[in-house]
C-alpha positions as CSV (number, residue, x, y, z in Angstrom):
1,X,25.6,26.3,38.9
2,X,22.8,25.5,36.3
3,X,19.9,27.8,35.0
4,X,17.3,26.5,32.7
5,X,15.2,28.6,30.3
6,X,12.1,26.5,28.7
7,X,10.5,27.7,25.4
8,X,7.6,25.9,24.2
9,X,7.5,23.8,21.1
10,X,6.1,25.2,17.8
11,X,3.0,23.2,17.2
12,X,3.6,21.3,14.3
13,X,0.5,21.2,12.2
14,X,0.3,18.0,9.9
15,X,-2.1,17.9,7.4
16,X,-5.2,15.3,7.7
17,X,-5.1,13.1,4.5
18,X,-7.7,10.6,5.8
19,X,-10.1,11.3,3.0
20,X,-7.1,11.0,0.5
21,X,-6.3,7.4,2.0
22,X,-9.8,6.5,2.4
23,X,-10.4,7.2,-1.4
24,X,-7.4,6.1,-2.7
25,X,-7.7,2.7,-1.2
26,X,-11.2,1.9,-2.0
27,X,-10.5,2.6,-5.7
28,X,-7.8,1.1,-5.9
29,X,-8.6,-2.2,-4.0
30,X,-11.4,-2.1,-6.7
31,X,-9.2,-2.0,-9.3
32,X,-6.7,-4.8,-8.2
33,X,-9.6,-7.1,-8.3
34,X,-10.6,-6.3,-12.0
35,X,-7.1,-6.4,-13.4
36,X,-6.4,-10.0,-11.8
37,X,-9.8,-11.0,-13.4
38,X,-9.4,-9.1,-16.9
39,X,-5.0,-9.9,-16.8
40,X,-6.4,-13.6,-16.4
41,X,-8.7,-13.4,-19.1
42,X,-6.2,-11.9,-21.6
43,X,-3.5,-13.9,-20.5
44,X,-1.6,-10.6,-20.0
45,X,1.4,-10.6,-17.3
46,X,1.7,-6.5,-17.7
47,X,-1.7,-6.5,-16.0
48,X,-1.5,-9.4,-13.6
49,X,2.0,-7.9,-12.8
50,X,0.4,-4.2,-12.1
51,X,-2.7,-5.7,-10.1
52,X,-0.2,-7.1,-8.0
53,X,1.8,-3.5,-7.8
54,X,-1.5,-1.7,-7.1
55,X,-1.9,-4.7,-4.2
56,X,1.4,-3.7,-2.3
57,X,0.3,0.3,-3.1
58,X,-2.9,-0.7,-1.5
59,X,-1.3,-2.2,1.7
60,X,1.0,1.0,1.7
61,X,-1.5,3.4,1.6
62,X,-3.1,1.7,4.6
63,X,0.2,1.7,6.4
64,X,0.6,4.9,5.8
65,X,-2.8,5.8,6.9
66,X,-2.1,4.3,9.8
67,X,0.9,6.1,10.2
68,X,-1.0,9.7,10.0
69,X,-3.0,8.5,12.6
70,X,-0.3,6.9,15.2
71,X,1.8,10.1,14.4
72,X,-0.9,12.1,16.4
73,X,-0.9,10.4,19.7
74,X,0.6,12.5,22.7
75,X,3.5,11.7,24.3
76,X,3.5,9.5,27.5
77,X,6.1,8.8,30.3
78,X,7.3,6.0,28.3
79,X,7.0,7.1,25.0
80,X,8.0,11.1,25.4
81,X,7.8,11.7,21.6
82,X,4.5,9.6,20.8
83,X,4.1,7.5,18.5
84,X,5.8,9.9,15.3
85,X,7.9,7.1,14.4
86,X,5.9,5.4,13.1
87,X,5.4,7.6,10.0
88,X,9.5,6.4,9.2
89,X,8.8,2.5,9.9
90,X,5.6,2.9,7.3
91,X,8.0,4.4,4.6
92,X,10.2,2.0,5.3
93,X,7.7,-0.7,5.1
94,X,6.3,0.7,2.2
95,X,9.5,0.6,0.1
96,X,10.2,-3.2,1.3
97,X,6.6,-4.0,-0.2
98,X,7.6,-2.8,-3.4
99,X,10.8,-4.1,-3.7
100,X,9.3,-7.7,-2.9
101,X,6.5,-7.5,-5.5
102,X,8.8,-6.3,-7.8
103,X,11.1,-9.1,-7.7
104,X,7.7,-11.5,-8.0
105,X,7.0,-9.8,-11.5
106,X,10.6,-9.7,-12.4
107,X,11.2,-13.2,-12.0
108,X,7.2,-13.6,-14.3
109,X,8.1,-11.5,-17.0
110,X,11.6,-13.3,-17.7
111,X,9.7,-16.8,-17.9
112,X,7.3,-14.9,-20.6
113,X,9.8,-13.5,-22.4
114,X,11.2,-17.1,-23.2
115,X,7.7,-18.6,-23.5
116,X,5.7,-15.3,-25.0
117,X,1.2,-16.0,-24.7
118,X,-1.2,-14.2,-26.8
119,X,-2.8,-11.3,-25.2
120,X,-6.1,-9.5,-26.0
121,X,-4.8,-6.7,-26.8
122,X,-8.1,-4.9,-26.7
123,X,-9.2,-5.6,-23.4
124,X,-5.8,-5.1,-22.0
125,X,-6.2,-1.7,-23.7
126,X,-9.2,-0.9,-21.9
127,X,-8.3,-2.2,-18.3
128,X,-5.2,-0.1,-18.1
129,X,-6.9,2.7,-19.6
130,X,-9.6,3.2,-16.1
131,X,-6.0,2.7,-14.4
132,X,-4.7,5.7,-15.6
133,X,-7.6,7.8,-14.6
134,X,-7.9,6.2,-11.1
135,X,-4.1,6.1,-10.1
136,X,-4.0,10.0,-11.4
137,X,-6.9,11.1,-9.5
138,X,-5.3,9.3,-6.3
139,X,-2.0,10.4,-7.0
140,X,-3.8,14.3,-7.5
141,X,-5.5,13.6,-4.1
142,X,-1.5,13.5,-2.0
143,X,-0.1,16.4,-4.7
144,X,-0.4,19.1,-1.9
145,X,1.1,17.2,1.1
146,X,4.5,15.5,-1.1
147,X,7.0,18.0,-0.4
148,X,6.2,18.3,3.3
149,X,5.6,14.6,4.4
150,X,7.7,11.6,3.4
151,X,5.0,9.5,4.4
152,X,2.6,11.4,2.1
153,X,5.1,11.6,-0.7
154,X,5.4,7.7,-1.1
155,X,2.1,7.7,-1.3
156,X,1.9,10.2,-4.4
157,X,5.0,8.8,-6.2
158,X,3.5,5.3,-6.3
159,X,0.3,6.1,-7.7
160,X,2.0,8.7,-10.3
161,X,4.3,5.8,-11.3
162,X,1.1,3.4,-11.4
163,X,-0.4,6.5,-14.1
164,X,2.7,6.8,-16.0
165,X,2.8,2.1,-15.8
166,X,-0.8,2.1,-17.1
167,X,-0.5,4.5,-20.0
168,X,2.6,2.3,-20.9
169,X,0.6,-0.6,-20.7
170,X,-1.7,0.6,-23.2
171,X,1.0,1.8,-25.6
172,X,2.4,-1.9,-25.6
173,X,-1.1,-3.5,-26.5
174,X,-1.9,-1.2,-29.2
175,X,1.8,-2.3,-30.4
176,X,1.1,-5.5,-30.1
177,X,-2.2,-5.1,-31.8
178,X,-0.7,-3.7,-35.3
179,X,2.6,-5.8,-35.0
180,X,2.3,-9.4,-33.4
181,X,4.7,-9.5,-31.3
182,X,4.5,-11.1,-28.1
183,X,7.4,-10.2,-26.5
184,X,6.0,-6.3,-25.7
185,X,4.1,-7.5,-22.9
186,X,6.7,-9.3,-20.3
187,X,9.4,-6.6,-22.0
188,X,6.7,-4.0,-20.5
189,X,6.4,-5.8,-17.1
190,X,10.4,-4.8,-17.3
191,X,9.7,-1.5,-17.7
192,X,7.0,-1.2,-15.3
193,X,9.8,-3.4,-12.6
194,X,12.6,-0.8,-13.6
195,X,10.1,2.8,-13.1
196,X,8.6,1.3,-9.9
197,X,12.2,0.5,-8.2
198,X,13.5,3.7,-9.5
199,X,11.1,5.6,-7.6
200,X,11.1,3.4,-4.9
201,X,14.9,4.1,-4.5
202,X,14.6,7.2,-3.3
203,X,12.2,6.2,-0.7
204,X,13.7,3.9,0.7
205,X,17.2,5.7,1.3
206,X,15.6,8.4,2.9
207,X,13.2,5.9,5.0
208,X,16.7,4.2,6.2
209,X,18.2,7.2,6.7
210,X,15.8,8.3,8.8
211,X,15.1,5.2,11.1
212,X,18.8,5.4,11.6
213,X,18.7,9.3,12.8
214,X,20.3,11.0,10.0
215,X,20.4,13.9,9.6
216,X,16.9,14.1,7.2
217,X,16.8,15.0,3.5
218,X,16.7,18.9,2.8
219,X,18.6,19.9,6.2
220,X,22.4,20.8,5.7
221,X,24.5,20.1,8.6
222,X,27.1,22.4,7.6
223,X,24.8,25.1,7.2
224,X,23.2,25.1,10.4
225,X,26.6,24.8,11.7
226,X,27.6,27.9,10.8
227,X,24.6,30.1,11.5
228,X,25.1,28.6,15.4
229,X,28.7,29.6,14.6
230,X,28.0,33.0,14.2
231,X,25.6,33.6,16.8
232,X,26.7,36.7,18.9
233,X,30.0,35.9,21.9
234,X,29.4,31.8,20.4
235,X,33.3,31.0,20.3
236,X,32.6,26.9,19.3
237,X,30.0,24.4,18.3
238,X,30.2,20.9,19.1
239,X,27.8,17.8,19.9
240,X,25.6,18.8,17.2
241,X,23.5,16.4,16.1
242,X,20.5,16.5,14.0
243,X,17.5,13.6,13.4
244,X,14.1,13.1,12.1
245,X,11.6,12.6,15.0
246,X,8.7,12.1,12.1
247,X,8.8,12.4,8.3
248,X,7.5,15.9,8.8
249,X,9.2,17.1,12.4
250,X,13.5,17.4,13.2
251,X,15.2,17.8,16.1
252,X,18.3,19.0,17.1
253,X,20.7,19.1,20.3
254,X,24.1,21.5,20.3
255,X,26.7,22.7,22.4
256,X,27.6,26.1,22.1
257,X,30.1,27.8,24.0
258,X,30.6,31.6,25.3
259,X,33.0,32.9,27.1
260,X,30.4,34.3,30.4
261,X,27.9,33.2,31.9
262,X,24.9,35.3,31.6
263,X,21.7,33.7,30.4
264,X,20.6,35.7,27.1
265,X,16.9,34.6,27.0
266,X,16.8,36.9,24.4
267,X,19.4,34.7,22.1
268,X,17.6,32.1,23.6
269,X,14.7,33.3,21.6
270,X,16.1,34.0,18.4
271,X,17.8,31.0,18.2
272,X,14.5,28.8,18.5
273,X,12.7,31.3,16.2
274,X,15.5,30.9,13.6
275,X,15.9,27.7,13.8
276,X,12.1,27.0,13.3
277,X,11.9,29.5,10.3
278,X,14.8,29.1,8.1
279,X,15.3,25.3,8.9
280,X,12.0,23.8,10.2
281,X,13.5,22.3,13.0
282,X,10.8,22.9,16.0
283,X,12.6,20.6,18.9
284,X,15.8,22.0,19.5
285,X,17.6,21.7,23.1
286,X,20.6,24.1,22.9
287,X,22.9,24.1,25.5
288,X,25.8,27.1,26.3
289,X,28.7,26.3,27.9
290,X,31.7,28.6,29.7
291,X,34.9,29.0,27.4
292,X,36.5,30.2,30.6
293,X,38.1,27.3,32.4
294,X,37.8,28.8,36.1
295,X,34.0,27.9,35.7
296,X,34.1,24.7,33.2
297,X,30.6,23.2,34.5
298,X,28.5,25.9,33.8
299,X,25.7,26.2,31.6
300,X,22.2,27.2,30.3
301,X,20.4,25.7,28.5
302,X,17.3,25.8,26.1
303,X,14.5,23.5,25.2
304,X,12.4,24.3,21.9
């Protein structure tokens, strides 16, 4: 005998950072261009090496614009969760951009550091100087939407590191300016390579993580576990598993088993509420199941 009680899904409100992306890339598409044209004129790698950052940043913002967008499509026959995953593969893909532009500069700077070129110093100075202020203001523009969204959080960490890579650009041509040595530039297109793959780290554990089901970054297995565990007549938990439908939704499917057989659509309820409130998980199917043996295929079940 099977009894099914349906709950609707929380809606899952996701924040619309078109404007944000729309900004961001027009500014900084603006700025790749005159740092390849001033980097060329100085002979400076540290800014041919961030205009080509700022490139790959550029074609992960619109990936992850696009994501945003896809994200928001309904679900179909085929395709019963939408298109959400695709707010995973554009983190993903947005990690793999920086790691191959980083190993482009790497492989740059440690030519220049055995064959060091003069660098106006000056203009250098004043090129990365407008990068500070427009990688800051796009970085401000995905401040509010980085501790709910992976997505959104790539976004903001690149162009914070791009802020923090331009002011260290500027600190190595007034160096350079006062001193003479040569050397400061490719040892700064090292340090620009060693801040934009430690950031990039992160994001790209938690992208592969993700696009594997794991469970995703903030949730604790064990936790949830027990709360389940605990739930009034729930003698075991088993089959849990937990996964990232989205960089900003989870999911989650259990067993639990009781020892009768009554539906409890009140449980029912506080278990979707609770799992919604203290976890953020708004797609949970929870399934009870007999602990008495004389009725071993019984069971009711929730979808959330």
């Amino acid at each position: 005998m099977h009894a099914h009680a349906d709950h609707q899904a929380h809606s899952h409100e996701v924040r619309d950072f078109g404007r944000a992306f729309a900004i961001g890339i027009g500014l900084n598409l603006a700025f790749v261009v005159v740092e390849a044209i001033f980097g060329g004129i100085a002979h400076s790698l540290a800014l041919l090496a961030d205009a080509g950052h700022n490139l790959s940043d550029v074609l992960g913002l619109v990936l992850a614009w696009g994501a945003t967008v896809l994200v928001r499509r309904l679900p179909t026959r085929r395709r019963t969760y939408g298109l959400r995953k695709t707010s995973i593969l554009a983190s993903l893909g947005n990690a793999l951009l920086l790691l191959i532009a980083i190993s482009v500069i790497a492989w740059e700077a440690i030519r220049r550091l055995q064959q060091p070129e003069p660098v106006a110093s000056g203009l250098v100075m004043g090129v990365a100087a407008v990068g500070i202020v427009i990688n800051g203001l796009t970085a401000w523009l995905f401040s509010s939407g980085r501790k709910g969204d992976m997505n959104i959080r790539g976004a903001y960490l690149h162009m914070a590191a791009d802020a923090a890579v331009s002011a260290g650009v500027v600190l190595a041509a007034l160096a350079m300016r006062y001193t003479g040595w040569l050397w400061l530039d490719p040892a700064v297109s090292l340090v620009i390579i060693a801040v934009i793959g430690w950031s990039t780290w992160g994001l790209l554990r938690d992208s592969v993580n993700l696009a594997l089901d794991a469970v995703p970054q903030g949730l604790d297995p064990e936790r949830i576990e027990s709360y389940l565990a605990g739930l009034p007549g729930v003698m075991a938990v088993h089959d849990l598993h937990i996964w990232g439908i989205s960089t900003t939704e989870s999911a989650l499917t259990v067993h639990l088993v009781k020892p009768d057989a009554t539906i409890d659509d009140a449980l029912l309820g506080r278990i979707n509420a609770d799992l919604h409130h203290q976890f953020g998980i708004d797609h949970a199917t929870v399934q009870f199941e007999l602990g008495d043996d004389a009725h071993p295929c019984s069971k009711a079940s929730i979808l959330g």
